[in-house]
N, C-alpha and C positions, 0 to 999 in steps of 0.2 A: 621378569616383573614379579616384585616381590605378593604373596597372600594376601598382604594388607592395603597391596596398591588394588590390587583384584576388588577385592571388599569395596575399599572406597566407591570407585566405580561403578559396580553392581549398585552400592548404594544411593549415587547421586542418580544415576541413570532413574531405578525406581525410583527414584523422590521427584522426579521430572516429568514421569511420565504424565501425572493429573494436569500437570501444567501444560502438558503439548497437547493430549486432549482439548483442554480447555481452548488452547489458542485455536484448533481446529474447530470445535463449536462454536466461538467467536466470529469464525470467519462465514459459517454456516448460518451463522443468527442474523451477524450482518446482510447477508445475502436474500434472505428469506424477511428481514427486513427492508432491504430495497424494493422488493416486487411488490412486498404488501401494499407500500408507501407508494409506489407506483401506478397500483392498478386502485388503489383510492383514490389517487388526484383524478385519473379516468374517469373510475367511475359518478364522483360527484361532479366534475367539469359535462360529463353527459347528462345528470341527474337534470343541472342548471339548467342546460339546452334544451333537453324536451320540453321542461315545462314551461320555458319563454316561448315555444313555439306553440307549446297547445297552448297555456292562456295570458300569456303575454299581452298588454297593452296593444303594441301594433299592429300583432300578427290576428287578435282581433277584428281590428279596422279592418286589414286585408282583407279579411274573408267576407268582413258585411260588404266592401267595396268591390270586391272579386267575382261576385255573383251579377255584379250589374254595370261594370265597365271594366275595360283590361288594365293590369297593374302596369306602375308607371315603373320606372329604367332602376331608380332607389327600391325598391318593392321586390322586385324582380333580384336585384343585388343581394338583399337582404336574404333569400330565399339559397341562392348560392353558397352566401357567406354560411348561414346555417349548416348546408349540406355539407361543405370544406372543414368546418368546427368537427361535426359528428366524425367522418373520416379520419381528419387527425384523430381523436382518441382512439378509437378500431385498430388504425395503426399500429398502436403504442401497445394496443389491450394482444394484439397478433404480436409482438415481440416478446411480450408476459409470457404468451400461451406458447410460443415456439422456443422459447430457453427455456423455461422451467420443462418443457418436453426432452430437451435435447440433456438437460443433466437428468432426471429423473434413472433414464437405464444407468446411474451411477451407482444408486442408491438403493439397489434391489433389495438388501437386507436389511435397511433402517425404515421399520415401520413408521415412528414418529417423522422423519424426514418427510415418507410418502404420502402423509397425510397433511403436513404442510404442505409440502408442493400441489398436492392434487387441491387445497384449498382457494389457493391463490390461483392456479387456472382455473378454476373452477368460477370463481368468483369473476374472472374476469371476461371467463366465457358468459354469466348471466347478465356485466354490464352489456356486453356487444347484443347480446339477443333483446332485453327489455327493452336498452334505446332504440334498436333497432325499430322494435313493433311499436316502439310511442311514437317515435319522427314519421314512421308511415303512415298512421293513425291521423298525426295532425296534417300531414300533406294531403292527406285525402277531400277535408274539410276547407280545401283552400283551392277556389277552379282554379284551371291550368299549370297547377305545379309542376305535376307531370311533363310537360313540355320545356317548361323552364328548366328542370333540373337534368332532363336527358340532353340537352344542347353541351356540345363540347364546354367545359371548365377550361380554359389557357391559362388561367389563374393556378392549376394543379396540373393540370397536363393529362387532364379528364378529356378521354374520346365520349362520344355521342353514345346515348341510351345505359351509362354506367347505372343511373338512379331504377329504371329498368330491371337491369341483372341483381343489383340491389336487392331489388323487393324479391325479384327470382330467389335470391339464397334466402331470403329471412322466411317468407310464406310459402311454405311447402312444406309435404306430409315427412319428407326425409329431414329437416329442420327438427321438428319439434320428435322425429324417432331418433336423434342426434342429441337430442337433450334429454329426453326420456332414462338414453344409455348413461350420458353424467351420473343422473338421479341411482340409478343402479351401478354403477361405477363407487358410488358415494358410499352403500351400504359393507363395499372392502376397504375403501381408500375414505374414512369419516372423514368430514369436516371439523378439522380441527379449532377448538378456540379461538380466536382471535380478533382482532379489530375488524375484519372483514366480513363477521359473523351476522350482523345487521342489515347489512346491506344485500349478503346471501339471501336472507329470510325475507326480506323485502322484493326482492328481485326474484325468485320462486314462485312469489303469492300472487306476482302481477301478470305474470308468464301463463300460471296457472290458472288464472282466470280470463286471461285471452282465448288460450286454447282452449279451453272449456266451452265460451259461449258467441266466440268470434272467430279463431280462429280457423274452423272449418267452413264459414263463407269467405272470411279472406282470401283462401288459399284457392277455394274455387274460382275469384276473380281473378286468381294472378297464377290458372292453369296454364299449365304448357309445359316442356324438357326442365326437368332437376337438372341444376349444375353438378359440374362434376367433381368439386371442390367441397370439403368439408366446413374451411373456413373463409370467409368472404377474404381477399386480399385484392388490392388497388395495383395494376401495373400499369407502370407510366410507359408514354411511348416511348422515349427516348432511353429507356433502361432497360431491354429487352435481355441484356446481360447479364442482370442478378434477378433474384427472384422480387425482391418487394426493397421499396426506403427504406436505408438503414434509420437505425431507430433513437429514441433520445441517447440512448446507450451509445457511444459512437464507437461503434466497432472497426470502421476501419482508421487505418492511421492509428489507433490508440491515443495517446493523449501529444502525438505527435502534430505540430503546429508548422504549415508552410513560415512564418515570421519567426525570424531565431533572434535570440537576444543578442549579439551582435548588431542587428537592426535595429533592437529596442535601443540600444545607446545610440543611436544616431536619432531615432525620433526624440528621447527626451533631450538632448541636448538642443532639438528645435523648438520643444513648446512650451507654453505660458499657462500659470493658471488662468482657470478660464474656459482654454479649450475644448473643445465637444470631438469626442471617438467615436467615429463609425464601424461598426466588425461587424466580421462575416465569419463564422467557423463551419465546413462543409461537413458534411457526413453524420448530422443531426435529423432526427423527425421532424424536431420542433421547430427548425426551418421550412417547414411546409405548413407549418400551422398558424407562422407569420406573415404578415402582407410583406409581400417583396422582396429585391434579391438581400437589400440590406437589413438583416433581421435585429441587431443590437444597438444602441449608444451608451454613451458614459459620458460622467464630465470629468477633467483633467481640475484639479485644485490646487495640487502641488505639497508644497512643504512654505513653511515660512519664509526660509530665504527666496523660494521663487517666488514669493505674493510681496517680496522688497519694493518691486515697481509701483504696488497701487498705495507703499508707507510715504513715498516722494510722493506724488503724485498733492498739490496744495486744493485743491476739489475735493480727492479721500479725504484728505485732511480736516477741513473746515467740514466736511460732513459729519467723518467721527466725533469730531467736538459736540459737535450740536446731539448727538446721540449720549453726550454725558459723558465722554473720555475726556480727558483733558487734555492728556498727550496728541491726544490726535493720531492714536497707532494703532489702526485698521487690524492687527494682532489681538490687539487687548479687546478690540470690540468682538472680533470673534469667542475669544476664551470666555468673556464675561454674557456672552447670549447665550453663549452653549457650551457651558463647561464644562459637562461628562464628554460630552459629543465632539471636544473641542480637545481635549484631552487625548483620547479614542484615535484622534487623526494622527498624532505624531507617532503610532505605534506602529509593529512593522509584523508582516505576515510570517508564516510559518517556517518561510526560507530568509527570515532574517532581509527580507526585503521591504524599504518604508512603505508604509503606504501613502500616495498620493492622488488615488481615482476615488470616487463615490460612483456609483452604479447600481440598479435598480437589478437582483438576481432574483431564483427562486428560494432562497431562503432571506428575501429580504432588502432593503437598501444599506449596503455597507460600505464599508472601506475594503478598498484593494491595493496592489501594488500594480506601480506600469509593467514592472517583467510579468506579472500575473493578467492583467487587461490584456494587454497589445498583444500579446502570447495566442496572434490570433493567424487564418490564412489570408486575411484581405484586411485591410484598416484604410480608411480615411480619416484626416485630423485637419476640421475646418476651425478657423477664427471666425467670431462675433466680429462686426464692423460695429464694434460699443465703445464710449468713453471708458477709461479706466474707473468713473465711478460709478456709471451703470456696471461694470463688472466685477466690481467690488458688491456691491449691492444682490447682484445675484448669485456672488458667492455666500452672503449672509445667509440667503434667504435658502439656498440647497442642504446648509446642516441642517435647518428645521427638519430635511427628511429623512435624515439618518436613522438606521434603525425601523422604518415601517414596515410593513407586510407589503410582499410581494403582491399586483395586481391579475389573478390571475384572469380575471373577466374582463381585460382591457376597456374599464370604467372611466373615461376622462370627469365624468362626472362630481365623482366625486376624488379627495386627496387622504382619504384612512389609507389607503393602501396606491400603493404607487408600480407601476410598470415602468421600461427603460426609458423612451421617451420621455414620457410625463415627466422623470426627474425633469429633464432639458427642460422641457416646458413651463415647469415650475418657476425653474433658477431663471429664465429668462422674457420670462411673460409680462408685457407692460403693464402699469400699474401706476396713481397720481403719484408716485415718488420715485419713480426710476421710469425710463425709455427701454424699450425691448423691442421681442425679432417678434416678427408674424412666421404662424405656423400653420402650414397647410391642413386643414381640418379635415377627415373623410370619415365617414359613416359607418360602421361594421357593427352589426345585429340592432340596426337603430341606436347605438350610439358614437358618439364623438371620439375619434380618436385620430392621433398624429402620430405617422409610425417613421421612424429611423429611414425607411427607403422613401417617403417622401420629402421630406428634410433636404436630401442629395437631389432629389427629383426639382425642388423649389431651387436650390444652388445653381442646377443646370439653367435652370430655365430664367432663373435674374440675373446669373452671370455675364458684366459688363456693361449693365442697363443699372440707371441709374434706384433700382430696386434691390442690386446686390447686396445682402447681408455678412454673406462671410470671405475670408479670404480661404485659399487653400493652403495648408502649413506641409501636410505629407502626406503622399496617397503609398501603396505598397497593396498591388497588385498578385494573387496569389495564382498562382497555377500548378493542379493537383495533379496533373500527369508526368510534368518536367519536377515537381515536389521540391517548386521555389514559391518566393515572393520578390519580386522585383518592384524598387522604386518606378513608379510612372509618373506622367503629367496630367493635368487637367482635362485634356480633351480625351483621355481614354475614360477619366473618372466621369465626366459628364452622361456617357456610355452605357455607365453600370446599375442605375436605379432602375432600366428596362432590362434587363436579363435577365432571363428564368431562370427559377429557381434550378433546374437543373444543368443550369452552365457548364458544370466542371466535365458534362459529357459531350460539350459541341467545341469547347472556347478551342479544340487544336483542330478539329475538322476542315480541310481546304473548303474556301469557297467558290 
């Protein structure tokens, strides 16, 4: 090798090196960006809950009514759902706290590192501990909570007297000398800058003044055996095998999916715009934080030529007219109502795959592709029992929601921000200009809401009665132990809106 090849070499290598740096900081920034972003949503999702629970509308009534008749079965629900809300996030704030621990001995020598990571547990050890002591604050104020919240959860797979052990970890003297050590922990490992900086100072001042002028009769109330655990964690019965739910992060399986695309070609070659997706992805938190085994939907739209059917169709037709097209091309009504939106649809995702789903994520109502939707371990794919111009019409009416914010307070109430359901909901809710489906309505924290597992749960239960709404197009049934999905039929899928959440640890079990 000649001198000059040497040189070169030498040369590019150093002139590379800032950029692989870089690329390594990127990935580090990223990282320290996800948990930030992470333990924010947390901590303001907890932030919300407390204070609906302390002065909330309802949870008001409760307590004037509480004092002088027993709450009624919605009341009592409400109390739960609450309880299930707080847990989910603790959850998620215990996977913050336990990976930023588990790489930290990475980083022995990067001070800056250490002071981000220690920020971001740190932060998210203060949401767990304030909501902690406001949710008990308000439950105190509210007779018989206590009794309500100790009764087995089946809804979580919560044994008897969790809310109990609860209060155990939060009020007690090793509690607040566990936090103390943070606070001095803090004076080597600072809090560094950041978006999480507010919320620290906030969560300190409220800490700090419990323990100051409450928290020492608290804890006398809720004397008896310190747990032996530093951090509260939730273990289900039926999980005795891993430590805690895996978490939004889905750790296991990686971004490996029981439905392979091989499958996805055979579902799109059975569906129609229109369609409503049912999915289930296993090995999520955020499965536990939604009602039911079925946690997602989406609607199927299609691409132009699959929406051909409702351009025949002489009902679309004479519709579109009357809406100002002339042509009468159910196309052209869509482009001209929603033009950016309308445009936006015919593009195709990252893998060069079109898009043809609108679905309701956490960053949003967007467009996806079916290899990227159905890309899932469990999917059911019902049909509307709708005229082709009722489902034309509620195909108009689903780009309106393209683009909004994610609902993350499952608000039916109101449509600025939308959740997965509520798209459905939207696109097919009757109205004096189009026929639609009814939707099982249920209650969670006193509000309205219609979640994906009841949908399937209303399917079973009209199917073949002159109340049926959908047909069935394609179910695909996943199972995480044999690490298939198998086509199934209707009488397995009817089955599946009562499954717990934790299925994937019973479905092989002889019975």
């Amino acid at each position: 090798m000649s001198l000059k090849t040497i040189f070169s070499f030498i040369l590019l290598t150093v002139l590379a090196l800032p950029f692989m740096a870089s690329a390594d900081e990127f990935r580090e920034r990223t990282f320290i960006d996800h948990y930030t972003k992470l333990t924010m949503e947390n901590r303001d999702r907890l932030e919300t809950l407390t204070d609906n629970v302390q002065n909330g509308e309802l949870f008001q009534k409760m307590r004037q009514k509480a004092r002088i008749s027993s709450l009624t079965n919605d009341e009592r629900q409400m109390l739960r759902e609450a309880w299930g809300q707080l847990l989910y996030s603790h959850l998620q704030l215990n996977l913050v706290i336990d990976k930023l621990a588990s790489y930290e001995k990475e980083i022995v020598d990067d001070e800056f590192l250490k002071d981000d990571y220690f920020t971001i547990q740190y932060a998210a050890y203060l949401a767990q501990y304030k909501s902690a002591i406001a949710f008990i604050r308000a439950m105190r104020t509210i007779p018989t909570t206590d009794k309500v919240l100790n009764e087995s959860f089946a809804e979580l797979g919560l044994e008897s007297r969790t809310f109990a052990r609860f209060k155990f970890e939060y009020l007690n003297i090793k509690k607040f000398t566990e936090y103390s050590g943070y606070r001095i922990q803090g004076l080597t490992n600072k809090v560094s800058v950041s978006p999480l900086s507010l919320g620290i100072e906030k969560d300190e001042d409220y800490i700090g003044k419990f323990n100051r002028y409450k928290g020492f009769l608290y804890t006398m109330k809720n004397a008896g055996r310190i747990t032996a655990h530093l951090l509260f964690k939730i273990y289900f019965p039926l999980q005795k095998n891993i430590s805690e739910w895996m978490g939004d992060e889905r750790v296991a399986r990686g971004n490996e999916f029981l439905i392979n695309q091989e499958q996805i070609k055979i579902i799109h070659s059975k569906l129609r715009a229109g369609d409503v997706l049912i999915e289930r992805r296993e090995w999520y938190l955020s499965n536990i934080g939604l009602p039911g085994f079925w946690p997602h939907a989406a609607l199927y739209i299609g691409r132009p030529e699959e929406r051909a059917y409702l351009e025949q169709d002489p009902e679309v037709i004479e519709w579109v007219k009357s809406e100002g097209i002339e042509s009468g091309s159910f196309e052209e009504l869509l482009a001209s109502r929603h033009k950016e939106t309308y445009q936006e649809s015919l593009g195709q995702d990252e893998s060069k795959h079109d898009y043809r789903v609108l679905e309701a994520m956490s960053e949003g109502v967007v467009y996806t592709s079916l290899e990227h939707s159905a890309n899932a371990d469990s999917l059911a794919v019902i049909r509307p029992r709708l005229s082709n111009l009722d489902i034309a019409k509620g195909l108009l009416t689903s780009l309106t929601y393209q683009g909004r914010p994610y609902d993350f307070n499952f608000d039916f109430r109101t449509d600025s921000t939308v959740v997965c359901s509520e798209l459905i909901y939207y696109t097919y809710q009757p109205t004096k200009e189009k026929n639609g489906l009814y939707f099982p309505v249920t209650t969670t924290m006193g509000r309205p809401v219609v979640t994906p597992n009841n949908i399937i749960k209303e399917f079973t239960e009209t199917y073949g009665t002159d109340k049926q709404q959908y047909d069935l197009v394609v179910f695909l049934d996943g199972n995480d132990k044999k690490r298939e999905a198998v086509f199934s039929d209707i009488e397995m899928l009817k089955t599946t809106w009562n499954r717990p959440k934790w299925f994937i640890f019973t479905q092989n079990k002889k019975k």
